[in-house]
Backbone as a printed PyTorch tensor [residue, N CA C, xyz], in Angstrom:
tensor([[[ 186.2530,    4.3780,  -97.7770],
         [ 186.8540,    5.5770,  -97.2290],
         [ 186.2960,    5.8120,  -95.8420]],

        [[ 187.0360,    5.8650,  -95.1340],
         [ 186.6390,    5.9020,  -93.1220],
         [ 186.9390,    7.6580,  -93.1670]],

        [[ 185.9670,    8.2970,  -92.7480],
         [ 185.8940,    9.4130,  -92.3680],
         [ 186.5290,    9.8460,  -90.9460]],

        [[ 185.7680,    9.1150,  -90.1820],
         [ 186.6720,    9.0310,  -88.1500],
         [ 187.1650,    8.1860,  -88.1760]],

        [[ 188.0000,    8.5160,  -87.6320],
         [ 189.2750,    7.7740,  -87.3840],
         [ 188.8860,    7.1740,  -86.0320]],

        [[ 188.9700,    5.6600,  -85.4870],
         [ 188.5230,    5.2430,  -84.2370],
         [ 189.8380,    6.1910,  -83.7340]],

        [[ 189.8650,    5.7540,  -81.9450],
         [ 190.5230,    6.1430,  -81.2550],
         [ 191.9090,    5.2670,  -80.5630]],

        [[ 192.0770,    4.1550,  -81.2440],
         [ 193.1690,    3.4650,  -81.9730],
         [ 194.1960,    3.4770,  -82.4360]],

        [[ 193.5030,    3.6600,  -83.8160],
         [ 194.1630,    4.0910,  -85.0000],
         [ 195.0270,    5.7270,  -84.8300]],

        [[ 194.3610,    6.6600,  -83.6860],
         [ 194.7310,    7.8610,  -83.5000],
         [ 195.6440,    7.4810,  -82.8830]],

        [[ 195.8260,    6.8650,  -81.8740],
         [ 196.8160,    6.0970,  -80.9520],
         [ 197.8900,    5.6150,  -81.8380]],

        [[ 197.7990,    4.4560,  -83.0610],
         [ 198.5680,    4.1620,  -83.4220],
         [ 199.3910,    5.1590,  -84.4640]],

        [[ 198.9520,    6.0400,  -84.9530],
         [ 199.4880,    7.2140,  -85.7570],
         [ 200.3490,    7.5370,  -85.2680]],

        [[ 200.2630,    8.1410,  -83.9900],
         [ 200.9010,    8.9330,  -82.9160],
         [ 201.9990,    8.0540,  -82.7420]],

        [[ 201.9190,    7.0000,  -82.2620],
         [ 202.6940,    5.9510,  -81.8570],
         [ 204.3590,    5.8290,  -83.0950]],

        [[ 203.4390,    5.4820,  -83.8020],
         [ 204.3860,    5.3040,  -85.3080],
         [ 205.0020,    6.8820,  -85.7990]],

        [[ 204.6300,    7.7950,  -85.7630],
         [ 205.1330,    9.2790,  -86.1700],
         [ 206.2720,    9.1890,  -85.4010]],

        [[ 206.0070,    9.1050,  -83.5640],
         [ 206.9760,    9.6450,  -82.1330],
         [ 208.1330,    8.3600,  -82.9340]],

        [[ 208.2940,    7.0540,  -83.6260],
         [ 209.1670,    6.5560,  -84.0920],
         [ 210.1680,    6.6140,  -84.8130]],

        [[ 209.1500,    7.7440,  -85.8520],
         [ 210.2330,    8.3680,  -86.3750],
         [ 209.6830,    8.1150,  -88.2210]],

        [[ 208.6640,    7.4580,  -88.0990],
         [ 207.9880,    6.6310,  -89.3280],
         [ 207.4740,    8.0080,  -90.2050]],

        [[ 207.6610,    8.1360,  -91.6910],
         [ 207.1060,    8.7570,  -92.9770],
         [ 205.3930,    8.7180,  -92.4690]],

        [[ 204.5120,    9.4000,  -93.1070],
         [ 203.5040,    9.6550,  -92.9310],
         [ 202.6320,    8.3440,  -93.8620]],

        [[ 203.5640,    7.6610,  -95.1070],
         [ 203.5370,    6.8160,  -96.0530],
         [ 203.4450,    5.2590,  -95.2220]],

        [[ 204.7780,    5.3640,  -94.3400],
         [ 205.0530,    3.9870,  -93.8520],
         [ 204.0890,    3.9220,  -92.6110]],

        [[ 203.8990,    4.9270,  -91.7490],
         [ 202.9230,    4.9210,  -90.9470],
         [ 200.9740,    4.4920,  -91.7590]],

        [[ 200.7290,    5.1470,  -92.2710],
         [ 199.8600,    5.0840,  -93.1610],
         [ 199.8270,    2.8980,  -93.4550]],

        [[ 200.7990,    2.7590,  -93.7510],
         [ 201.1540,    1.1840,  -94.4070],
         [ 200.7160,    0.5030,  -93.1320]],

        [[ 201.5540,    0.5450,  -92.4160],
         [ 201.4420,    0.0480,  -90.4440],
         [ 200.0110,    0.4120,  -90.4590]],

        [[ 199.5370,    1.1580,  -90.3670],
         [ 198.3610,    1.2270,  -89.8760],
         [ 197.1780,    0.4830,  -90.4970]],

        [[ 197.2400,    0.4910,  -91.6600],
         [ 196.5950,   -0.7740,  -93.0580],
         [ 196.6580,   -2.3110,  -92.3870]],

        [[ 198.0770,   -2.2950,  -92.4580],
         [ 198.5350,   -3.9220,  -92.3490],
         [ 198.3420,   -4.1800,  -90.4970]],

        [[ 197.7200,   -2.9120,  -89.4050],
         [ 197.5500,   -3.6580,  -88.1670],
         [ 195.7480,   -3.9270,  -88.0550]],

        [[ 195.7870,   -2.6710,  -88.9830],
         [ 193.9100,   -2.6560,  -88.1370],
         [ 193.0590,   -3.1350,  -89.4610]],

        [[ 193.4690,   -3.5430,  -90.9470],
         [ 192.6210,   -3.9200,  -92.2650],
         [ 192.1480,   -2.4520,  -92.7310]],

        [[ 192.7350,   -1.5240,  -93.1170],
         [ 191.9500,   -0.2580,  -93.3280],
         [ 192.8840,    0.0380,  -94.5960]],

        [[ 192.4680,    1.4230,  -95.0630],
         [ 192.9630,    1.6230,  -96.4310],
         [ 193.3950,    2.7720,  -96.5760]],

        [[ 193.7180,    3.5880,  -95.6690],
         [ 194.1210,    5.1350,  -95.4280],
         [ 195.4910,    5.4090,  -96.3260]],

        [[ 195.1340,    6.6800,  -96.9500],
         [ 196.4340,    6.6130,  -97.9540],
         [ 197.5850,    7.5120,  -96.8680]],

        [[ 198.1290,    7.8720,  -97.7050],
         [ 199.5780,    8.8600,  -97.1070],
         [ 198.7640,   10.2220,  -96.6700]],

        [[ 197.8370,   10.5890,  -97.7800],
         [ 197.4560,   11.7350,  -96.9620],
         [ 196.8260,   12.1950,  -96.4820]],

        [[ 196.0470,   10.8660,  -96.0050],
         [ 194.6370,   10.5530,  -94.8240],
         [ 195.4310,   10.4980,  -93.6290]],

        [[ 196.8870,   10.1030,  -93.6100],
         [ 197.5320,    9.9870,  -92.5270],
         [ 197.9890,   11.7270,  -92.1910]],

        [[ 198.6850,   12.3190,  -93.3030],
         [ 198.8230,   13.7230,  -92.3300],
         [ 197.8480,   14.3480,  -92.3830]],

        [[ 196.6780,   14.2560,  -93.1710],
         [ 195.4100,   15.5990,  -92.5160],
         [ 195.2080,   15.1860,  -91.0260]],

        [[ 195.2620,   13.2670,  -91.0330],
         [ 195.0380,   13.2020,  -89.7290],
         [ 196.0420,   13.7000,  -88.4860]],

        [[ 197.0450,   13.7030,  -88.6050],
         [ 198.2310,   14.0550,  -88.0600],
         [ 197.8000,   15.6150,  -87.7900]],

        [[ 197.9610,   16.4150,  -88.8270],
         [ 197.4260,   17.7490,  -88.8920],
         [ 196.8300,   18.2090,  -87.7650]],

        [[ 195.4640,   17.2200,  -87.7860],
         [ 194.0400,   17.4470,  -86.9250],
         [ 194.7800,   17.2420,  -85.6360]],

        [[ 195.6310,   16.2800,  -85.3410],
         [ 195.5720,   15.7940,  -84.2550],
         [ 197.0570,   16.8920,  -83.6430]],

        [[ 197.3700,   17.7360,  -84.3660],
         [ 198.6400,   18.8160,  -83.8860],
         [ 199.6660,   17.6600,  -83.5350]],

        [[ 200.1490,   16.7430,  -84.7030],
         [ 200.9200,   16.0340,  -84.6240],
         [ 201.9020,   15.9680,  -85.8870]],

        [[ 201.3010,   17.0110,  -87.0470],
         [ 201.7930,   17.5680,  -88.4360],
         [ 203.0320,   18.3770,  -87.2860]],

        [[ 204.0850,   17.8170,  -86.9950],
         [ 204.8410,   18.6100,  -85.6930],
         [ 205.9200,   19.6590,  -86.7120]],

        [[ 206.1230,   20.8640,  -86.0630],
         [ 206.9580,   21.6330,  -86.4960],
         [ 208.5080,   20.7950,  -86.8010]],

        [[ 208.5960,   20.0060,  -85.9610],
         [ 210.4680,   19.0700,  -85.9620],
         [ 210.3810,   18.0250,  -86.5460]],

        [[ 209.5120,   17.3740,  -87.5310],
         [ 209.3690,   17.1150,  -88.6960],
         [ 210.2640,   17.1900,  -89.7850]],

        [[ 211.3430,   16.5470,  -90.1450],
         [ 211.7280,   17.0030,  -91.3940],
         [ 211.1950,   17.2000,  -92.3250]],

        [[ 211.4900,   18.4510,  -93.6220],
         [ 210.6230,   18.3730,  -94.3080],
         [ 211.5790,   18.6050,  -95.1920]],

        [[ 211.5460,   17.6120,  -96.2530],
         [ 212.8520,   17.2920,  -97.3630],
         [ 212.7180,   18.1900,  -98.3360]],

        [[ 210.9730,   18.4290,  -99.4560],
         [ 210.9570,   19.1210, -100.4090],
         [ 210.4500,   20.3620,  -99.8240]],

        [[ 209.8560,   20.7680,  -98.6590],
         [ 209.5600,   22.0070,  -98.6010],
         [ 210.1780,   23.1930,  -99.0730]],

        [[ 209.9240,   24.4120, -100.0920],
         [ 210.2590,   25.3030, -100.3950],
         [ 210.3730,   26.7490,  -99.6420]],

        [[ 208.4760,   26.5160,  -99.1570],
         [ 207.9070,   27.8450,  -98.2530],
         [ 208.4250,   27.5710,  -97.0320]],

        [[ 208.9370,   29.0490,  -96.9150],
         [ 209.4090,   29.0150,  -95.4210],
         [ 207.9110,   28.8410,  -94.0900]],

        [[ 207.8580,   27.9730,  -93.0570],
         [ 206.6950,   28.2380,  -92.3300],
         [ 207.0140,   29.2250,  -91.5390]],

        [[ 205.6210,   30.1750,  -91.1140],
         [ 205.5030,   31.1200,  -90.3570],
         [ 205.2610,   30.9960,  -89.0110]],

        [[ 206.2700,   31.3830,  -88.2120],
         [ 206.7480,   30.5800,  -86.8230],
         [ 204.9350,   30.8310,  -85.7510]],

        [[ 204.8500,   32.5290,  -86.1070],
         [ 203.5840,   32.5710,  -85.7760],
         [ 202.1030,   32.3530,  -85.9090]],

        [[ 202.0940,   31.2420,  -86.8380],
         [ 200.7630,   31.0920,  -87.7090],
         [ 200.0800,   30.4020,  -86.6970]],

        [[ 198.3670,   30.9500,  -86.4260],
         [ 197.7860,   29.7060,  -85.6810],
         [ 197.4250,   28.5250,  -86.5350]],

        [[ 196.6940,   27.7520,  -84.8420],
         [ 197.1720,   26.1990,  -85.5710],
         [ 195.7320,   25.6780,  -85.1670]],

        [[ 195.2690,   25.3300,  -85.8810],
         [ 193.8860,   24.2750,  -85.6730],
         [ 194.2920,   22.5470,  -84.8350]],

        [[ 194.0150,   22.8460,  -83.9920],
         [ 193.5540,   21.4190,  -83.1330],
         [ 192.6510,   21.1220,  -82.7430]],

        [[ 192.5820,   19.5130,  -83.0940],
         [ 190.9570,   18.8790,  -82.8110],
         [ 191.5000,   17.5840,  -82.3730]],

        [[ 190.1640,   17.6120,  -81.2040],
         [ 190.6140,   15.9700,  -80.5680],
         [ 190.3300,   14.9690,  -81.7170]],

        [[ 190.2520,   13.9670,  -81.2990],
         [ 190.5330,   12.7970,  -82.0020],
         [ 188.9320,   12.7960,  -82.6550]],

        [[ 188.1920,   13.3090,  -82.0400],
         [ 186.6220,   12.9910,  -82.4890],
         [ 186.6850,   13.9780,  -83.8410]],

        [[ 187.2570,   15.1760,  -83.5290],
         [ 186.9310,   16.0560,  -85.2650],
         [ 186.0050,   17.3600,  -84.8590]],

        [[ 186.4110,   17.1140,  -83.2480],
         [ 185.5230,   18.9020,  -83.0600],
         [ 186.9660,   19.7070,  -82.9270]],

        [[ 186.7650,   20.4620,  -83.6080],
         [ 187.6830,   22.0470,  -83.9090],
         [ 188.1010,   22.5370,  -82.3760]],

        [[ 189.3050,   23.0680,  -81.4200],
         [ 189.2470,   23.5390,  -80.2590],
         [ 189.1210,   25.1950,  -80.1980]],

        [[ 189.7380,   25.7160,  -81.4770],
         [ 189.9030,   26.7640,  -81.7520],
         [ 189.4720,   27.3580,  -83.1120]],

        [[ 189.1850,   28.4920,  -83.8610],
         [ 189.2910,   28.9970,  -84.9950],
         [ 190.1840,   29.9500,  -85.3000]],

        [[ 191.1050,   30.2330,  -86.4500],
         [ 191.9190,   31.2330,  -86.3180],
         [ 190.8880,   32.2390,  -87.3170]],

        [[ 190.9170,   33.5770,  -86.9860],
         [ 190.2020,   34.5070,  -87.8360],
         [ 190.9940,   34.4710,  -89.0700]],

        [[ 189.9190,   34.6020,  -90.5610],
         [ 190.4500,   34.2380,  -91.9180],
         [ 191.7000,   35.4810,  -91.8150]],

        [[ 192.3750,   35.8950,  -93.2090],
         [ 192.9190,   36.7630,  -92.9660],
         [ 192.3340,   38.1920,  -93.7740]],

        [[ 192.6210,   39.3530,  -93.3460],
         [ 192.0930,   39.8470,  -94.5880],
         [ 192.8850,   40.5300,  -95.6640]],

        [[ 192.0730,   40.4450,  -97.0220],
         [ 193.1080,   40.7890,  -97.6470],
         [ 192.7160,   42.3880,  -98.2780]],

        [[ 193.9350,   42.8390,  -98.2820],
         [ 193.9400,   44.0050,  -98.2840],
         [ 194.3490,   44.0650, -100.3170]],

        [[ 193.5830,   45.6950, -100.4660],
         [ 193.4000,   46.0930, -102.3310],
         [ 194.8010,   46.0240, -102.7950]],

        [[ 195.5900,   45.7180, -103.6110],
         [ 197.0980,   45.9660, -104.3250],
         [ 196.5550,   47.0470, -104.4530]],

        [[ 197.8620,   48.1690, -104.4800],
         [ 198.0380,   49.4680, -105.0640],
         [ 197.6390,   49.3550, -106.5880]],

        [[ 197.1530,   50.4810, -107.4470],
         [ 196.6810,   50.4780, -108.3100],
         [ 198.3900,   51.0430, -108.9290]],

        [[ 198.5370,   50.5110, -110.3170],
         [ 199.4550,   50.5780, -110.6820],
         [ 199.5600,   51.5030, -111.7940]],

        [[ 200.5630,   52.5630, -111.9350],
         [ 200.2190,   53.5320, -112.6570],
         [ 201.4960,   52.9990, -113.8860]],

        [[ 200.8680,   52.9390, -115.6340],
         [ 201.4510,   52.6980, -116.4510],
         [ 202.5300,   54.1620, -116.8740]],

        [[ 203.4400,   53.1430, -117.3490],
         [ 204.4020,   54.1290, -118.2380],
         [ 204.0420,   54.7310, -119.6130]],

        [[ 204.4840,   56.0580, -119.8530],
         [ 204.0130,   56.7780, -120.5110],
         [ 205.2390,   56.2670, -121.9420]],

        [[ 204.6470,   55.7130, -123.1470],
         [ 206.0210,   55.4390, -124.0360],
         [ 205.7780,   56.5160, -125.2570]],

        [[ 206.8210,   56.7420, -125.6640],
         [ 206.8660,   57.8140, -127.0220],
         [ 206.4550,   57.5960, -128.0270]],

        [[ 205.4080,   56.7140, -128.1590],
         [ 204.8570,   56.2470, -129.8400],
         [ 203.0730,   56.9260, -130.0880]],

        [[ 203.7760,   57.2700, -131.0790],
         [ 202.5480,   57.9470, -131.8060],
         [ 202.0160,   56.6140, -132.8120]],

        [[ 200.8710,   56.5240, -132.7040],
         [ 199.9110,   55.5500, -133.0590],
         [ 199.2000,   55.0480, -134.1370]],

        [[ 199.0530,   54.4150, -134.7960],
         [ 198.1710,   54.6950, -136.2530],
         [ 196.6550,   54.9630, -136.0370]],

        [[ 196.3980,   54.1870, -135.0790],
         [ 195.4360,   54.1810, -134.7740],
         [ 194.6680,   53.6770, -135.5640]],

        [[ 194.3050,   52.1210, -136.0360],
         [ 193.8700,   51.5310, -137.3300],
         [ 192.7460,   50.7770, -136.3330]],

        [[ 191.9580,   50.4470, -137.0900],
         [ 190.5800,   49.4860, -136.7140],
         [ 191.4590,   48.1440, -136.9350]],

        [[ 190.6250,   47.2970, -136.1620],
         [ 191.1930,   46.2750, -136.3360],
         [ 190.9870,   45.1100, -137.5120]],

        [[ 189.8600,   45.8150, -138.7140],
         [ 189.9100,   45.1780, -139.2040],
         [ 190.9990,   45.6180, -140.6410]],

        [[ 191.5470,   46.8210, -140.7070],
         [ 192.6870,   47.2650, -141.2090],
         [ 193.7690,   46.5800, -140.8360]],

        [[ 194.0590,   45.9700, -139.5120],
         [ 195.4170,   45.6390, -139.2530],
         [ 195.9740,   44.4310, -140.1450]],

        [[ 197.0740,   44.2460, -140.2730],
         [ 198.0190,   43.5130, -141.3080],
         [ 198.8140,   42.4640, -140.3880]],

        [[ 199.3730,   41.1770, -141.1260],
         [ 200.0330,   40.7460, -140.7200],
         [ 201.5040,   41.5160, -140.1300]],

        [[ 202.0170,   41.3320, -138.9950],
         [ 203.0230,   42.2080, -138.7190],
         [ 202.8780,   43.7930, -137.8640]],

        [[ 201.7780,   43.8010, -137.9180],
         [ 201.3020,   45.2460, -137.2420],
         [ 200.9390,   44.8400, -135.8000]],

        [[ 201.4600,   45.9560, -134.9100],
         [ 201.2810,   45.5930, -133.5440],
         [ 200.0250,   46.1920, -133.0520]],

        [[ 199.7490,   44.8340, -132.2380],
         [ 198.4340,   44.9280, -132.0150],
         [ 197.9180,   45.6090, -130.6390]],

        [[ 198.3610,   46.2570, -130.0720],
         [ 198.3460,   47.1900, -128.8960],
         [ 197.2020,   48.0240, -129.0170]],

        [[ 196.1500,   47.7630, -127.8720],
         [ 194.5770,   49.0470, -128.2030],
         [ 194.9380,   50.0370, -127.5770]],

        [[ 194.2180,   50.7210, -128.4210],
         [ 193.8010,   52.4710, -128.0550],
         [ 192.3100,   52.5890, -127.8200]],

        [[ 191.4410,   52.9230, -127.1860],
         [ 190.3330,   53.4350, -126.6830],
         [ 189.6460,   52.5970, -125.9800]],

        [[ 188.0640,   52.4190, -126.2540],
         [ 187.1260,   51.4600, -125.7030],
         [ 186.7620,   51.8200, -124.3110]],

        [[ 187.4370,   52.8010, -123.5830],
         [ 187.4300,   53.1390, -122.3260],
         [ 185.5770,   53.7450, -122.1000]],

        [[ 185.7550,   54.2980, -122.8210],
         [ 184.4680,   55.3310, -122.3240],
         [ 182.9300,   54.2410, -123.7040]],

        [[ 181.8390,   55.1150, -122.9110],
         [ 180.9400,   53.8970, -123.7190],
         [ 180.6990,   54.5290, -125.1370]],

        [[ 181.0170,   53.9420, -125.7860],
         [ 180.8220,   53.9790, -127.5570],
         [ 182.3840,   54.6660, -128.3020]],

        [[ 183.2010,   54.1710, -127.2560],
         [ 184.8720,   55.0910, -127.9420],
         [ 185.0910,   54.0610, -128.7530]],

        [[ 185.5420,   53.5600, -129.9980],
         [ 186.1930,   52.6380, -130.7670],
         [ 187.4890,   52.4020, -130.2910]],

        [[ 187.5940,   51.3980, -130.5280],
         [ 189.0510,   50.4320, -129.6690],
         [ 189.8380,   50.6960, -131.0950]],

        [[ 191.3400,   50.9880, -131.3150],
         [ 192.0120,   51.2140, -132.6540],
         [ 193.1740,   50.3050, -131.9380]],

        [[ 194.5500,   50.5020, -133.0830],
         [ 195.4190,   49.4480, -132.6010],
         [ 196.6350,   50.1270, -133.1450]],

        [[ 197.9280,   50.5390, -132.4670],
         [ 198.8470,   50.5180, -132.7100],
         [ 199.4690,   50.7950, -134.7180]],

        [[ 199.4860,   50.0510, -134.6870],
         [ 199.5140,   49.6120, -136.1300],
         [ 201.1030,   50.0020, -136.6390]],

        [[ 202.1170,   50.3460, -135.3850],
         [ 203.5390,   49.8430, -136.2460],
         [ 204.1860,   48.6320, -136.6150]],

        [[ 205.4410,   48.4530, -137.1220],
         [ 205.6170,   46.9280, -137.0960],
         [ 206.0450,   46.0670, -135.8840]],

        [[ 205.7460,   45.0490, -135.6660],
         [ 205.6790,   43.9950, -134.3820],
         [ 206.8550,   43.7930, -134.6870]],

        [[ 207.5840,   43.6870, -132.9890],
         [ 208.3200,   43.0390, -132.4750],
         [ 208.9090,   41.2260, -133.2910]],

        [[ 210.0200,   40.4680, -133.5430],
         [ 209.6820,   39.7120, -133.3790],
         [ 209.6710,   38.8580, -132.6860]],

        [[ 208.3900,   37.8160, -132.5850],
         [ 208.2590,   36.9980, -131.3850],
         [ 207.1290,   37.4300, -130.6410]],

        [[ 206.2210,   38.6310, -130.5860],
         [ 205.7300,   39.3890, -130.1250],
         [ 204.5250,   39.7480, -131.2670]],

        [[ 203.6440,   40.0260, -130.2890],
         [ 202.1410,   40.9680, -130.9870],
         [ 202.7160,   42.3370, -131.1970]],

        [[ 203.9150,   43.0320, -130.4400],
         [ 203.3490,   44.3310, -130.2710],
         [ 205.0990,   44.7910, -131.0670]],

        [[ 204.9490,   46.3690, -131.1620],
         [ 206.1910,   46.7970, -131.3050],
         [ 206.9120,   46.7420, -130.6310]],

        [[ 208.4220,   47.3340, -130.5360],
         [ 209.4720,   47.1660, -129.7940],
         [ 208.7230,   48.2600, -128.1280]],

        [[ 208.3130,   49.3580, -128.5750],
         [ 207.8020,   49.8650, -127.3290],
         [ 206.8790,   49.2410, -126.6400]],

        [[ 205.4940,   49.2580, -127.3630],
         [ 204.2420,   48.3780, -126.3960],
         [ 204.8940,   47.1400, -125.7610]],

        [[ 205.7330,   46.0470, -126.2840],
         [ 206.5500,   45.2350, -125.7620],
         [ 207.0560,   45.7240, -124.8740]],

        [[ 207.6200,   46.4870, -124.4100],
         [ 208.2820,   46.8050, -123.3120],
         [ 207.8890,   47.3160, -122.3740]],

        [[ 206.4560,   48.0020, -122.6070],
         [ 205.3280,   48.7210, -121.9030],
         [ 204.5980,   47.5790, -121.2740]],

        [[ 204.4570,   46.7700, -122.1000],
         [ 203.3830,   45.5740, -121.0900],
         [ 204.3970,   43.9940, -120.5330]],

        [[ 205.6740,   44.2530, -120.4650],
         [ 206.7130,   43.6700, -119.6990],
         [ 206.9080,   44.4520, -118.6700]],

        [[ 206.8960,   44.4770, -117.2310],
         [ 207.0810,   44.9280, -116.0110],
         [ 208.5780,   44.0520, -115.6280]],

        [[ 208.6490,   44.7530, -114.1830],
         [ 209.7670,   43.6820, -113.9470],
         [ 209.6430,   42.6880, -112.9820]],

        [[ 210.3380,   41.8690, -112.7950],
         [ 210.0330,   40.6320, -112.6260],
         [ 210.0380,   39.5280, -113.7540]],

        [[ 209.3250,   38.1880, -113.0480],
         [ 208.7930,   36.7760, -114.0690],
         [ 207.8610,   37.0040, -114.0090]],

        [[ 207.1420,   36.3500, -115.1040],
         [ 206.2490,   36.1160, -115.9640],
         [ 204.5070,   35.7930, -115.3540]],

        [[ 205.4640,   34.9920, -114.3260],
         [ 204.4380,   34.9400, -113.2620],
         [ 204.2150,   35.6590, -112.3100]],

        [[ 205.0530,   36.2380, -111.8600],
         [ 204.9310,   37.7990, -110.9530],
         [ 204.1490,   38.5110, -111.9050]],

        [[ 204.3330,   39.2280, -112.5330],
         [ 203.7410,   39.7090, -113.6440],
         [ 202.2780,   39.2570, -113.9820]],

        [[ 201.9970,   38.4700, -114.1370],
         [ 200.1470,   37.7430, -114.0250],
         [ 200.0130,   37.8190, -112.7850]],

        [[ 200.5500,   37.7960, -111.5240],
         [ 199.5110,   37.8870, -110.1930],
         [ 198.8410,   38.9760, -109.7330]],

        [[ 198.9600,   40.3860, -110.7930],
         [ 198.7540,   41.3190, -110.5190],
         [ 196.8130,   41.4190, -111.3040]],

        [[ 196.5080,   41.7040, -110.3740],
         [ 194.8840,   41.5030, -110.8760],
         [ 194.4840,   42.7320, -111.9980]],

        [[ 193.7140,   42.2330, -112.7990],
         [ 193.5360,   43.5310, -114.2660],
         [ 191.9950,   43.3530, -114.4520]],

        [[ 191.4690,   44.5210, -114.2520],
         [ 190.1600,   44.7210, -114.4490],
         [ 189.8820,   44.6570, -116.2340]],

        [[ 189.0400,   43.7760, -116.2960],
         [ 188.4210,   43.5870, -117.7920],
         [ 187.2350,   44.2900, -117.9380]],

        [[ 186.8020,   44.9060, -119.3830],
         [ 185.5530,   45.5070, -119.4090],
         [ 185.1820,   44.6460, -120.9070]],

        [[ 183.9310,   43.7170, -120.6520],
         [ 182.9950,   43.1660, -121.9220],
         [ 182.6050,   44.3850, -122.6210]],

        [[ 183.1440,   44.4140, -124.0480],
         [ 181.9960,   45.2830, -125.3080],
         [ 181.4990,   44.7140, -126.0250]],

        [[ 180.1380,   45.4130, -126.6960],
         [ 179.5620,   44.0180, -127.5680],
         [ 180.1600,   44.4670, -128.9370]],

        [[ 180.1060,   43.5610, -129.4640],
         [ 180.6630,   43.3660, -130.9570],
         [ 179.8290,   44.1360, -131.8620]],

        [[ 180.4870,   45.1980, -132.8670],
         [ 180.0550,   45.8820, -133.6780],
         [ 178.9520,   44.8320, -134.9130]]])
């Protein structure tokens, strides 16, 4: 594995990209001129580095749109940085306020609960509150009843839905 790239091989990258060459077939050319072993994507980090990852590039599977204004890291051929872009920062998600649903609760321990009983907690919030559970009948397909089901479905996918960060609290076991 070659870490620097001579000043060559940077040459010949360049050379083979302005042709019109895959980052793959360039990568190959560059193997079969100089004896080296650089894969496909030793060729675009290098490309990358060298601000040759070019915006007019086709890009066949890309999904994400690129951001016309994003800075751009360039480094000469040696691997010193010319610039840094400041990280970004990220700012708190709004705290999300739950829906209030109409079910009155059994409020069962969990070691009462039954096959079929929805398993949705009640307490644990404060230190020494007992955690209880729902305890109507479950949904099927589902832990919970037809309401808690619908209470802990937001809208959106599934995965929208998990990117939303949820504070956990450890209790120790009775």
């Amino acid at each position: 594995m070659q870490i620097n790239w001579p000043l060559e091989h940077c040459d010949a990258l360049r050379e083979y990209l302005a042709k019109g060459m895959s980052f793959a077939e360039a990568a190959g050319a560059i193997n079969a001129r100089y004896d080296t072993d650089y894969s496909r994507n030793a060729t675009i980090g290098r490309a990358k580095r060298m601000g040759l990852a070019a915006l007019d590039r086709p890009k066949r599977l890309s999904k994400v749109p690129q951001q016309p204004n994003a800075p751009q890291l360039r480094k000469s051929c040696e691997g010193t940085a010319e610039a840094k872009p400041e990280p970004p920062i990220s700012e708190r998600p709004e705290r999300v306020k739950l829906r209030c649903v109409q079910i009155l609760p059994r409020h069962l321990p969990l070691i009462d609960l039954e096959v079929g009983d929805c398993r949705y907690p009640y307490g644990g919030d404060a230190e020494d509150e007992a955690i209880t559970f729902c305890g109507h009948p479950q949904r099927e397909g589902s832990s919970y009843c037809l309401g808690h089901f619908n209470l802990t479905r937001g809208p959106g996918t599934a995965s929208e839905r998990a990117a939303v960060p949820v504070a956990l609290r450890l209790v120790a076991a009775a």
